[in-house]
mmCIF entry with sequence, helices, sheets and N, C-alpha, C, O atoms, coordinates in Angstrom:
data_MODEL
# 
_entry.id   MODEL 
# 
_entity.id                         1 
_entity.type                       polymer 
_entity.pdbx_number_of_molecules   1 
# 
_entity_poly.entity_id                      1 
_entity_poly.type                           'polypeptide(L)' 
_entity_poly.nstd_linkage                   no 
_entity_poly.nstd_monomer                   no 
_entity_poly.pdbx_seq_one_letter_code       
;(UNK)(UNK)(UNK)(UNK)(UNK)(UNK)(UNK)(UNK)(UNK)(UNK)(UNK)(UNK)(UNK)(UNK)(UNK)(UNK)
(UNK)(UNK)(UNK)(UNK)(UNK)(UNK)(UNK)(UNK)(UNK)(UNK)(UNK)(UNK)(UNK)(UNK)(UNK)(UNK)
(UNK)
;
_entity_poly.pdbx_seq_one_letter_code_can   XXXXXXXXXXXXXXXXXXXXXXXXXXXXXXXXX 
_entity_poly.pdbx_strand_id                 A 
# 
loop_
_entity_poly_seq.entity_id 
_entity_poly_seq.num 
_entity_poly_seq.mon_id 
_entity_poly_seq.hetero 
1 1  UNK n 
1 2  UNK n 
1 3  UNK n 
1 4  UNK n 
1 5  UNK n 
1 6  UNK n 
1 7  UNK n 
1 8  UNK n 
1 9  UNK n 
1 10 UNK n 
1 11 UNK n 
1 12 UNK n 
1 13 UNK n 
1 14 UNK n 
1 15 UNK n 
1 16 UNK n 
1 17 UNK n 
1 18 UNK n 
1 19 UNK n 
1 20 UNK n 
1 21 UNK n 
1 22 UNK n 
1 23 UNK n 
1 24 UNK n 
1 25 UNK n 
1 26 UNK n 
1 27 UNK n 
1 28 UNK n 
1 29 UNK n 
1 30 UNK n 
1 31 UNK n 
1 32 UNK n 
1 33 UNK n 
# 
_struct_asym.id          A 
_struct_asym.entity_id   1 
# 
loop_
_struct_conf.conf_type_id 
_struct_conf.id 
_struct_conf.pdbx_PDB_helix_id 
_struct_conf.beg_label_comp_id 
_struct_conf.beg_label_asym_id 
_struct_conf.beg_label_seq_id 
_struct_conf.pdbx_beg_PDB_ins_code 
_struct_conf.end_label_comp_id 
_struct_conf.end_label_asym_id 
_struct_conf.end_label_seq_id 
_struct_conf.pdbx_end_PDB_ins_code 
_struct_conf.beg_auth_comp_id 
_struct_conf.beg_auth_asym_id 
_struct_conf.beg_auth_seq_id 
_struct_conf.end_auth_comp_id 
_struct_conf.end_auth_asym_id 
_struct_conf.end_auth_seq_id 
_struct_conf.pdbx_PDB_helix_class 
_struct_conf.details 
_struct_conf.pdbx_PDB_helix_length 
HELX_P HELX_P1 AA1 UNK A 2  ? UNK A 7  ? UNK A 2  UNK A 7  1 ? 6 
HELX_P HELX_P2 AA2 UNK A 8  ? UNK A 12 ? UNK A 8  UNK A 12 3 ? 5 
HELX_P HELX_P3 AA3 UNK A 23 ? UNK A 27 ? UNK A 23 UNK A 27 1 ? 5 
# 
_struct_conf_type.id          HELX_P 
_struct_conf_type.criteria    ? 
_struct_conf_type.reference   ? 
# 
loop_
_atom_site.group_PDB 
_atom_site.id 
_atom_site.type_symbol 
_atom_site.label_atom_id 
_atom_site.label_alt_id 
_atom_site.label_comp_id 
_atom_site.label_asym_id 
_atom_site.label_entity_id 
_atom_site.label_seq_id 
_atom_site.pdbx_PDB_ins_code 
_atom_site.Cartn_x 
_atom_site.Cartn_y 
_atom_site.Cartn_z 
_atom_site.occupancy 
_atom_site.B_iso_or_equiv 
_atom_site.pdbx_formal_charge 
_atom_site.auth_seq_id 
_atom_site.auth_comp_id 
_atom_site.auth_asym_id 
_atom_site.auth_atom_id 
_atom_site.pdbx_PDB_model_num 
ATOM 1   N N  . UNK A 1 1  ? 19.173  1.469  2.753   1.00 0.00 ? 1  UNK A N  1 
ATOM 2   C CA . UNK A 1 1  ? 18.221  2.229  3.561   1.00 0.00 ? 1  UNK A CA 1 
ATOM 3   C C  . UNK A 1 1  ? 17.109  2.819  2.697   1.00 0.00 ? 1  UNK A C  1 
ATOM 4   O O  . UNK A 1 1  ? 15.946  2.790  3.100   1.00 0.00 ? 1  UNK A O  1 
ATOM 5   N N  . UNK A 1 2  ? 17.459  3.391  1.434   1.00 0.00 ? 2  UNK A N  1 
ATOM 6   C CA . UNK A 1 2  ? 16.341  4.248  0.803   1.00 0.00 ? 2  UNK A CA 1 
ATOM 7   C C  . UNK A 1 2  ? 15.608  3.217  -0.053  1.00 0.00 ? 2  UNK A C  1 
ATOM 8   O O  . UNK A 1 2  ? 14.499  3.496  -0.508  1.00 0.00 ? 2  UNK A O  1 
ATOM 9   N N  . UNK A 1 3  ? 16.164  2.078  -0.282  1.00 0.00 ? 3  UNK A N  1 
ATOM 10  C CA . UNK A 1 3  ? 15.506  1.175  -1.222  1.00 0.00 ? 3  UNK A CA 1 
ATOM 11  C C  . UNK A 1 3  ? 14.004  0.076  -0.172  1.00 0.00 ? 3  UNK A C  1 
ATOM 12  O O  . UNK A 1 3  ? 12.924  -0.478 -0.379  1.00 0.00 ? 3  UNK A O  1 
ATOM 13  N N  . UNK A 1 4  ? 14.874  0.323  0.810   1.00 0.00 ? 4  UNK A N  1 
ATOM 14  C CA . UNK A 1 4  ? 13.779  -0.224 2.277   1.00 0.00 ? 4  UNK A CA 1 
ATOM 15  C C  . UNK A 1 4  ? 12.772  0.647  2.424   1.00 0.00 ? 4  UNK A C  1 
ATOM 16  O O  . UNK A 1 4  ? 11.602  0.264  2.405   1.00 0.00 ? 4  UNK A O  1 
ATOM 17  N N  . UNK A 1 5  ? 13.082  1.803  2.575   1.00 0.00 ? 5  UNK A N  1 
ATOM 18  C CA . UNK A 1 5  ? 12.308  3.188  2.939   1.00 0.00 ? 5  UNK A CA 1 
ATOM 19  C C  . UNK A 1 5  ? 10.934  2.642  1.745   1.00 0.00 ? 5  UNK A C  1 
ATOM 20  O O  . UNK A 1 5  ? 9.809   2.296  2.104   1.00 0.00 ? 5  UNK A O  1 
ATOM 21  N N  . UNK A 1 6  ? 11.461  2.702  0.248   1.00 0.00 ? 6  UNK A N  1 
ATOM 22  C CA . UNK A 1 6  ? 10.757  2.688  -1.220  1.00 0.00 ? 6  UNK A CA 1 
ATOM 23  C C  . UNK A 1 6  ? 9.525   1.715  -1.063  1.00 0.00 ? 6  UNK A C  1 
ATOM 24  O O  . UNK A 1 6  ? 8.311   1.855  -1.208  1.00 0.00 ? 6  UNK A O  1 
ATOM 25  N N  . UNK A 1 7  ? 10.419  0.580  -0.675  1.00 0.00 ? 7  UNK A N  1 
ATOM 26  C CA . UNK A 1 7  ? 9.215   -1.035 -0.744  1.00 0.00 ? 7  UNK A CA 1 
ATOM 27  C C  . UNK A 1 7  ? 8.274   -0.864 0.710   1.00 0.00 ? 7  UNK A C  1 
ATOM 28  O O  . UNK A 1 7  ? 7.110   -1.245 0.830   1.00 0.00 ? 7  UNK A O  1 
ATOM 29  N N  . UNK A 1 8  ? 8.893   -0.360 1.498   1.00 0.00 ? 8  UNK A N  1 
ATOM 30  C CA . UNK A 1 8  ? 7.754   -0.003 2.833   1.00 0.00 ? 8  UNK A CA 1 
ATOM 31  C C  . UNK A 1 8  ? 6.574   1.125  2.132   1.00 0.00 ? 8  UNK A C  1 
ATOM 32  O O  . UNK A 1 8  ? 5.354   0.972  2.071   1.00 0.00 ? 8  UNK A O  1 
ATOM 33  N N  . UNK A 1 9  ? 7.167   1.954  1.782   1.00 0.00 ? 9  UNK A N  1 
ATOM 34  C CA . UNK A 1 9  ? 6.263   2.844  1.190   1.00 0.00 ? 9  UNK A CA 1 
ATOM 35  C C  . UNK A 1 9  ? 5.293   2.193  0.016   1.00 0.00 ? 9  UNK A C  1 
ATOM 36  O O  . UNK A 1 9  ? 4.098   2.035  0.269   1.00 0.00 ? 9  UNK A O  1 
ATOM 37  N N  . UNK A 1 10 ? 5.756   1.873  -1.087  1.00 0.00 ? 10 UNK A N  1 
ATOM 38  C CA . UNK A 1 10 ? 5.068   1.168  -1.886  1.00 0.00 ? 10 UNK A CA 1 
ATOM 39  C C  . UNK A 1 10 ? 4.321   -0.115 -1.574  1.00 0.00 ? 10 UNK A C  1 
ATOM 40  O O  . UNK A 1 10 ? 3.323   -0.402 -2.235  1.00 0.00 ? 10 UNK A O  1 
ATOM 41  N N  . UNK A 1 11 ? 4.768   -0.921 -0.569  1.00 0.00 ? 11 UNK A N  1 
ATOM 42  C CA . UNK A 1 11 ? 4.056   -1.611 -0.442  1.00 0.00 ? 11 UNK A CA 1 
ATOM 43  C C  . UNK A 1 11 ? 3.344   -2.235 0.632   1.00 0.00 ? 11 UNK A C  1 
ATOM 44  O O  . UNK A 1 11 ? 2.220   -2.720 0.503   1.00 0.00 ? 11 UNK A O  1 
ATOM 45  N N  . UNK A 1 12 ? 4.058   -2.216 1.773   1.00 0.00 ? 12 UNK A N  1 
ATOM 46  C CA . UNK A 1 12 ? 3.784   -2.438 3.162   1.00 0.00 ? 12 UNK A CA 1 
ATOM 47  C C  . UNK A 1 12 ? 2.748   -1.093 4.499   1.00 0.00 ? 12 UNK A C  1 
ATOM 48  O O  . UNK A 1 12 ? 2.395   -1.144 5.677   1.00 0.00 ? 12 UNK A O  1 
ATOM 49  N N  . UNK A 1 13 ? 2.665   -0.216 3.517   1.00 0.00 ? 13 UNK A N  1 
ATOM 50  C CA . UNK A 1 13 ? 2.461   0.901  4.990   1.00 0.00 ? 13 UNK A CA 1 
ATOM 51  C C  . UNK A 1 13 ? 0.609   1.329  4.808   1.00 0.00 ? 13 UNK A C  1 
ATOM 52  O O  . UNK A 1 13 ? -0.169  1.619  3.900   1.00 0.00 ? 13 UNK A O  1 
ATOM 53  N N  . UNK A 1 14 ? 0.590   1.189  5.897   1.00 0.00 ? 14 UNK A N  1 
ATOM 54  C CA . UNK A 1 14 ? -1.138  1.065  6.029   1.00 0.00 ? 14 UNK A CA 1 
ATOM 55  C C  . UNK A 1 14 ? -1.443  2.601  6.229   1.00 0.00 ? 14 UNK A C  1 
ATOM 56  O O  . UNK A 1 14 ? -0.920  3.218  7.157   1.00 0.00 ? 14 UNK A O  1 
ATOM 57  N N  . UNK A 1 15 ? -2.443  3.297  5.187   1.00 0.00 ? 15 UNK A N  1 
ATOM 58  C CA . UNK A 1 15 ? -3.025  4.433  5.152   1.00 0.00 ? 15 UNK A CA 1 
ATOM 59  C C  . UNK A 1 15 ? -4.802  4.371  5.855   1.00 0.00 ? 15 UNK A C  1 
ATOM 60  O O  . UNK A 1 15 ? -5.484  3.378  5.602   1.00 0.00 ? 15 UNK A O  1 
ATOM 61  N N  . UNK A 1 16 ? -5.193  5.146  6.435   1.00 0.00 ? 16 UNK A N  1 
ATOM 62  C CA . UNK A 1 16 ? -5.933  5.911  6.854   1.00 0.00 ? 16 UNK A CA 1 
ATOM 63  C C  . UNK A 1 16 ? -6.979  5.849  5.437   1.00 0.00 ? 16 UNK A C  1 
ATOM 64  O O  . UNK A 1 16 ? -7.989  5.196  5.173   1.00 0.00 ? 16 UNK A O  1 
ATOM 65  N N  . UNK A 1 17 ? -6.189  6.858  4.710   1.00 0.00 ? 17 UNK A N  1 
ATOM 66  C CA . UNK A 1 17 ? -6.746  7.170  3.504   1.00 0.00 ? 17 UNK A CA 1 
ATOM 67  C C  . UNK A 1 17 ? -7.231  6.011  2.487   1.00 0.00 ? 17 UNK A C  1 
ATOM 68  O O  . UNK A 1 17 ? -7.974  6.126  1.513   1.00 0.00 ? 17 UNK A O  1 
ATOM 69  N N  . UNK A 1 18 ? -6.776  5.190  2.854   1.00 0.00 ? 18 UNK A N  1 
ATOM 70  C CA . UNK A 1 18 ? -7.458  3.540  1.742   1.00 0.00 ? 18 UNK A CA 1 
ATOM 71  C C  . UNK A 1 18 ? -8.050  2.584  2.724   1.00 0.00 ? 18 UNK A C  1 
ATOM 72  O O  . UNK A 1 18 ? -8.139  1.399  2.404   1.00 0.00 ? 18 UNK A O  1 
ATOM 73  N N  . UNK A 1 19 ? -8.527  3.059  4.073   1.00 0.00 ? 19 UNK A N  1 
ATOM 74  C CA . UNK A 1 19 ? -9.323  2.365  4.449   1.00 0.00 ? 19 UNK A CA 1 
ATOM 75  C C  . UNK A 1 19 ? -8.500  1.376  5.245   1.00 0.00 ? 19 UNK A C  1 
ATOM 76  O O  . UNK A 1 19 ? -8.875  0.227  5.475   1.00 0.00 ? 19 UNK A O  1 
ATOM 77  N N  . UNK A 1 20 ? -7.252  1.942  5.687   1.00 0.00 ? 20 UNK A N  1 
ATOM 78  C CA . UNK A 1 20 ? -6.299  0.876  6.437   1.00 0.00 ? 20 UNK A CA 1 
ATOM 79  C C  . UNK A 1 20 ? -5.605  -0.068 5.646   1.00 0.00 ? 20 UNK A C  1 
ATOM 80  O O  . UNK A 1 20 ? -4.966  -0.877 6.318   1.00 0.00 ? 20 UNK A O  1 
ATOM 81  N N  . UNK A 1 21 ? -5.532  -0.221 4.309   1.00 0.00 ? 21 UNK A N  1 
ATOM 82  C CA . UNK A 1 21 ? -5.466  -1.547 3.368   1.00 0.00 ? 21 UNK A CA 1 
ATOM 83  C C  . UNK A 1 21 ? -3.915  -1.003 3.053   1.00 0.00 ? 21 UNK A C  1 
ATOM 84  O O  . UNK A 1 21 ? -3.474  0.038  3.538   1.00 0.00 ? 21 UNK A O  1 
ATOM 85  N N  . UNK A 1 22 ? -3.212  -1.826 2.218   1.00 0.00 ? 22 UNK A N  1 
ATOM 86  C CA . UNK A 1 22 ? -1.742  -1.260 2.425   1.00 0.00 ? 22 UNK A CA 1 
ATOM 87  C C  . UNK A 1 22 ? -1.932  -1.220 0.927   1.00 0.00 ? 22 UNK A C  1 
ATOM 88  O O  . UNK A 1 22 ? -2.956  -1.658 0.403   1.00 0.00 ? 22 UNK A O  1 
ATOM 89  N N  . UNK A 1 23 ? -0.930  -0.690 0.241   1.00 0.00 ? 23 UNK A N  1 
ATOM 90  C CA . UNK A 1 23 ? -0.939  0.016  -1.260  1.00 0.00 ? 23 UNK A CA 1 
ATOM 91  C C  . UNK A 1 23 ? -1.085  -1.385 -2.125  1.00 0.00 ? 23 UNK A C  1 
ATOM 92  O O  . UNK A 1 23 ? -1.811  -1.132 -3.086  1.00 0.00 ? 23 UNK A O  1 
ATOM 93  N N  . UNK A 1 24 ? -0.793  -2.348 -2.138  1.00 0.00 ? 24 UNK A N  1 
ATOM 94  C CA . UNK A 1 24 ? -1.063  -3.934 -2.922  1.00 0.00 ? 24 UNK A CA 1 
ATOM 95  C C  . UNK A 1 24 ? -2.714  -4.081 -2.469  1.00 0.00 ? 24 UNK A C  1 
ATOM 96  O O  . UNK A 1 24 ? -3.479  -4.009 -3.430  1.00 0.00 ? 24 UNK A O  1 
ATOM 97  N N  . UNK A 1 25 ? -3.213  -4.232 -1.434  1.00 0.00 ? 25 UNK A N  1 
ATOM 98  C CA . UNK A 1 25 ? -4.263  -4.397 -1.001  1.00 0.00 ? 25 UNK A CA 1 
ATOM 99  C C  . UNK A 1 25 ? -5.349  -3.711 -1.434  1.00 0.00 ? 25 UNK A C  1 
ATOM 100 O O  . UNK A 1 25 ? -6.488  -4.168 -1.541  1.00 0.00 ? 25 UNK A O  1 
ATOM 101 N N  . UNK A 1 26 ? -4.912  -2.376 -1.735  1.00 0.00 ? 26 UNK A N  1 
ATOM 102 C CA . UNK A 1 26 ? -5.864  -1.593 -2.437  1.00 0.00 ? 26 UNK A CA 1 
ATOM 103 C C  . UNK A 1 26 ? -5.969  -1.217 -3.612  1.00 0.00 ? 26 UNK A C  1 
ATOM 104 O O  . UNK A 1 26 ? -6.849  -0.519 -4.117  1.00 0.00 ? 26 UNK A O  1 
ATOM 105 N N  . UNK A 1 27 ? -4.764  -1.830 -4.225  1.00 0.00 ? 27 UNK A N  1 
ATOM 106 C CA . UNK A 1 27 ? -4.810  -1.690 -5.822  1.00 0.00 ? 27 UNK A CA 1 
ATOM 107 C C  . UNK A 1 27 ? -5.501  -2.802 -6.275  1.00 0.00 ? 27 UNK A C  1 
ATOM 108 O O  . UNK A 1 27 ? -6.180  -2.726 -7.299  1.00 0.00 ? 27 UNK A O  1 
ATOM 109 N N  . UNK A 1 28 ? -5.387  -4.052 -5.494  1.00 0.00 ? 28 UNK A N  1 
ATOM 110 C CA . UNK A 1 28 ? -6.478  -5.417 -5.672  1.00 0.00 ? 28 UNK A CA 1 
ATOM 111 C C  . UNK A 1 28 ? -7.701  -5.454 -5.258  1.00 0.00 ? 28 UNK A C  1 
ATOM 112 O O  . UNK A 1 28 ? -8.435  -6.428 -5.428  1.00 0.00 ? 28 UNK A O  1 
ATOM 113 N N  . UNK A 1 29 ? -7.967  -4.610 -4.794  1.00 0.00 ? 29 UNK A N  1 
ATOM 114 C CA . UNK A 1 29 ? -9.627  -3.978 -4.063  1.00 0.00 ? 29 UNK A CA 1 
ATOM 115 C C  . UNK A 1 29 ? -9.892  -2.985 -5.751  1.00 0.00 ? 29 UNK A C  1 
ATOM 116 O O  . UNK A 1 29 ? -10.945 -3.127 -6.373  1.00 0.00 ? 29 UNK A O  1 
ATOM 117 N N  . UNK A 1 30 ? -9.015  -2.254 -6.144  1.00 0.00 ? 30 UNK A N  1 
ATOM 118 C CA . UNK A 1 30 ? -9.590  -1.337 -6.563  1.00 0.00 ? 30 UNK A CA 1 
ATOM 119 C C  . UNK A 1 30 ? -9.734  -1.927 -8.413  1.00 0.00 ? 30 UNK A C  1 
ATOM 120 O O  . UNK A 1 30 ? -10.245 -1.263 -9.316  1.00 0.00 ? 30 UNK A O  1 
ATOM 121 N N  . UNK A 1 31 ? -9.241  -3.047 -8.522  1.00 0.00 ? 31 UNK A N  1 
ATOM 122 C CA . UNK A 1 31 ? -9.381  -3.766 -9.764  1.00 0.00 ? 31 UNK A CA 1 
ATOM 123 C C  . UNK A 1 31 ? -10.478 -4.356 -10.075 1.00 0.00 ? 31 UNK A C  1 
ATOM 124 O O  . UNK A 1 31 ? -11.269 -4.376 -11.018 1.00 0.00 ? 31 UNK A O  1 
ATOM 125 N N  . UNK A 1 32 ? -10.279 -5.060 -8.583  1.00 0.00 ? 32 UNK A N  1 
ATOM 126 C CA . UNK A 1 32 ? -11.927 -6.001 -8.514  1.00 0.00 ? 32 UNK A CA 1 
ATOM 127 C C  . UNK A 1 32 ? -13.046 -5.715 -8.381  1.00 0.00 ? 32 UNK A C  1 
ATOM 128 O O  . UNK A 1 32 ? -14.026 -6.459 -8.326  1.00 0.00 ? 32 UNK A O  1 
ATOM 129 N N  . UNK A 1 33 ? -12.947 -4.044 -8.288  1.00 0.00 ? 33 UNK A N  1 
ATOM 130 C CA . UNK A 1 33 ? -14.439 -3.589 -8.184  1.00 0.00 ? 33 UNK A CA 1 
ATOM 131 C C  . UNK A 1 33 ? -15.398 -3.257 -9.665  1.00 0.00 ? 33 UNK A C  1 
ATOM 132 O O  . UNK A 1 33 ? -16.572 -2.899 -9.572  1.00 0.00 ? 33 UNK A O  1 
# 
């Protein structure tokens, strides 16, 4: 359960705050700029 909770969080869950992009999405947005 908490290791599911971890990888949703880290990697799957769409913020508001990054422009809707999910935490992979915006760390590859934020490289390439």
């Amino acid at each position: 359960m908490t290791n599911n909770y971890v990888d949703w969080f880290n990697n799957r869950r769409i913020s508001p705050k990054t422009k809707g992009m999910t935490p992979c999405e915006y760390r590859e947005h934020a490289l390439a700029v």
